[in-house]
Structures are given as structure tokens and as C-alpha cells.
N, C-alpha and C positions, 0 to 999 in steps of 0.2 A: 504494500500500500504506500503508495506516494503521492503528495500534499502537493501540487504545484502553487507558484508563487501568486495563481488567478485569486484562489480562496484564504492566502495567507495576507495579500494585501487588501483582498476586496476586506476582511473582517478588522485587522489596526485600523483603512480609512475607516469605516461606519465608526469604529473604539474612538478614537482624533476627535470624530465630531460630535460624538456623546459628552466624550472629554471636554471639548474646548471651545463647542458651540453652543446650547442649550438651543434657547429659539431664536438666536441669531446663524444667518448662513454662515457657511466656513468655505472661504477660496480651495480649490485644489491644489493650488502654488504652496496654499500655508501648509496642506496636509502633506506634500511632497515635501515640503522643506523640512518639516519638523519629524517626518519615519523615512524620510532618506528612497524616497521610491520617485521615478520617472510619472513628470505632470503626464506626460503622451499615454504613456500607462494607464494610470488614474483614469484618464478623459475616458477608454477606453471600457475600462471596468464602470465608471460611474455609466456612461451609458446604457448598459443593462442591468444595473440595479437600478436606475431611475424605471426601466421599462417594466421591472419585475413589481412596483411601488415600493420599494424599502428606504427610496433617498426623493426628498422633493429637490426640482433646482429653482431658484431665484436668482433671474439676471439683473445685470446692472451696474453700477457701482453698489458698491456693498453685498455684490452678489456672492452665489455660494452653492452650497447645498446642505440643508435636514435632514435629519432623519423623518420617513413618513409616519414611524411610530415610534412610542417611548420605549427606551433602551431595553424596558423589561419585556415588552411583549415582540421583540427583534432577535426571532433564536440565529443561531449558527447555522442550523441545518439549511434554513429560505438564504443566507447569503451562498451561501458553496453551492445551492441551485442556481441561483438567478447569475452567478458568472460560470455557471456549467462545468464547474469542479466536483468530479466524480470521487468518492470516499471508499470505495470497494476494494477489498481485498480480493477477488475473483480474478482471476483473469479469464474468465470465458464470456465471451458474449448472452446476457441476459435479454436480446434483442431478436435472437434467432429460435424461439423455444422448441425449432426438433434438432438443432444441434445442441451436444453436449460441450464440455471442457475440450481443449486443443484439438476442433475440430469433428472428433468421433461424435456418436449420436451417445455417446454415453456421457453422463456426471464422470468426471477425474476420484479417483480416493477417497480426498480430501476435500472435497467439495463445501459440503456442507459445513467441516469448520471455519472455510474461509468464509462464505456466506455468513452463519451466523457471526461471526469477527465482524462483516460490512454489516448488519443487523445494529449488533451495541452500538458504535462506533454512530451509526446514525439516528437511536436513540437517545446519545448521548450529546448529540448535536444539535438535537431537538429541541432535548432540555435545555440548555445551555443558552444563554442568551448577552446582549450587548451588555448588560449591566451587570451582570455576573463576572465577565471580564473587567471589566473595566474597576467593579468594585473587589476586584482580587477574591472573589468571593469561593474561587475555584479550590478545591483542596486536591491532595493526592489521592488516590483508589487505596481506599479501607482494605482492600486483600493486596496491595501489594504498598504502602506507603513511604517506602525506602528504595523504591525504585530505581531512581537515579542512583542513589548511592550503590545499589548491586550495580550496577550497568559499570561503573568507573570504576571499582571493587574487581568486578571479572576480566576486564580490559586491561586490569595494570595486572593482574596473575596471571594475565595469558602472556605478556611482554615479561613478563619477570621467569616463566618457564620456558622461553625459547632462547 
């Protein structure tokens, strides 16, 4: 499963303008200036989250863009649709239903663990929302909450055994 940059920056801009808009518009320059990401980009991405409603735009001077809803009711899952950032751990086309996994008419092995993985993963996305982010509200996963620290833990034992 891999995150492209479409869903990593379409969700910091909406966070920016939760951040540091309220109901005043936020330029796309400010929101490029301040997370370091291409305005050409932004123009980009904002144009189909304006299409999708999750951002209004207001031109002019003082123009910008809103959020169309409050940061609470703005999950994660509606932004990674509306810039067509796919979150599946599959790699079989779910678009062709009498093909299976790599082509055969059959499901792969392992199928349905990767499926349910893209399952959680996009209930958890659901849930999740602008204001959650934004208010750090996120905590680490109850069954595994030292996560990180395993991952850097087994990384420096694997260098330290070869």
C-alpha cells in the first residue's frame, strides 16, 4: 500500500486552512508557502476538491479558499476520494469482477487479508477527520502502541547483525 503525494497534500492543505483560516479564505501561495508544496500542485488538487464540495473558492483580492464544512464533519476518507487517491492494499483489479488476483479468474492466497487491511484502513479514514488532525487528537493503535519504537528497534538489530 502506497500513499501518493495527491492524498498527502490534498489533507495538510484542507489541515492549513482549518488551521489558519477559520471563515476567512486562505490564498494557495500562503498554503504553498507555509507546507512547502508546488502553488501549480495545489491549483491542481484544489480543483477537484472544490468539484467534490469539501473547499469553497472566493475570488478577488482577499481571495482564497474554505473549507465547505467544519473540520469535524470533513473525514479523510471524502478527501483521498475526491483527489482519486486509492488506499488498497490489493493489487488486483476490483473493477473487473470475473477476473481474479494477477490476472487468473481466481482470488490470489492472500487475498482477502489484503482486502480486509484496505477494509480498516478505510474505516479508519472515515472516522478520522480535519479536526482530529489538526487537534493532534490522533493517538497510536491500542494493540500495537510502541510501534514506531519496534520498527527502529528491529532496523538497528538487523544493521547491528550483518
Amino acid at each position: 500500500m502506497k500513499l501518493s503525494t495527491k492524498g498527502r497534500y490534498a489533507v495538510t492543505a484542507l489541515a492549513d486552512i482549518a488551521l489558519n483560516g477559520g471563515a476567512s479564505p486562505v490564498p494557495l501561495g500562503d498554503i504553498a508557502e507555509r507546507q512547502d508544496i508546488s502553488v501549480t500542485y495545489l491549483e491542481q488538487l484544489f480543483m477537484k476538491l472544490r468539484r467534490a464540495g469539501l473547499v469553497e473558492s472566493v475570488r478577488g483580492p482577499g481571495g482564497g479558499y474554505t473549507l465547505a464544512q467544519a473540520p469535524e464533519e470533513t473525514n479523510i476518507a471524502s478527501i483521498m476520494a475526491a483527489v482519486d487517491e486509492t488506499v488498497s492494499a490489493l493489487r488486483c483489479s476490483d473493477k473487473k469482477p470475473a477476473h481474479g488476483c494477477g490476472g487468473s479468474k481466481v482470488d490470489c492466497l492472500t487475498h482477502a487479508l489484503w482486502e480486509q487491511l484496505s477494509a480498516h484502513v478505510h474505516v479508519f479514514l472515515s472516522q478520522t477527520t480535519i479536526a482530529d488532525v489538526i487537534g493532534k487528537k490522533l493517538n497510536p493503535c491500542p494493540a500495537v502502541p510502541d510501534f514506531i519504537a519496534v520498527v527502529d528497534d528491529h532496523e538497528g538489530a538487523e544493521e547491528t547483525a550483518h
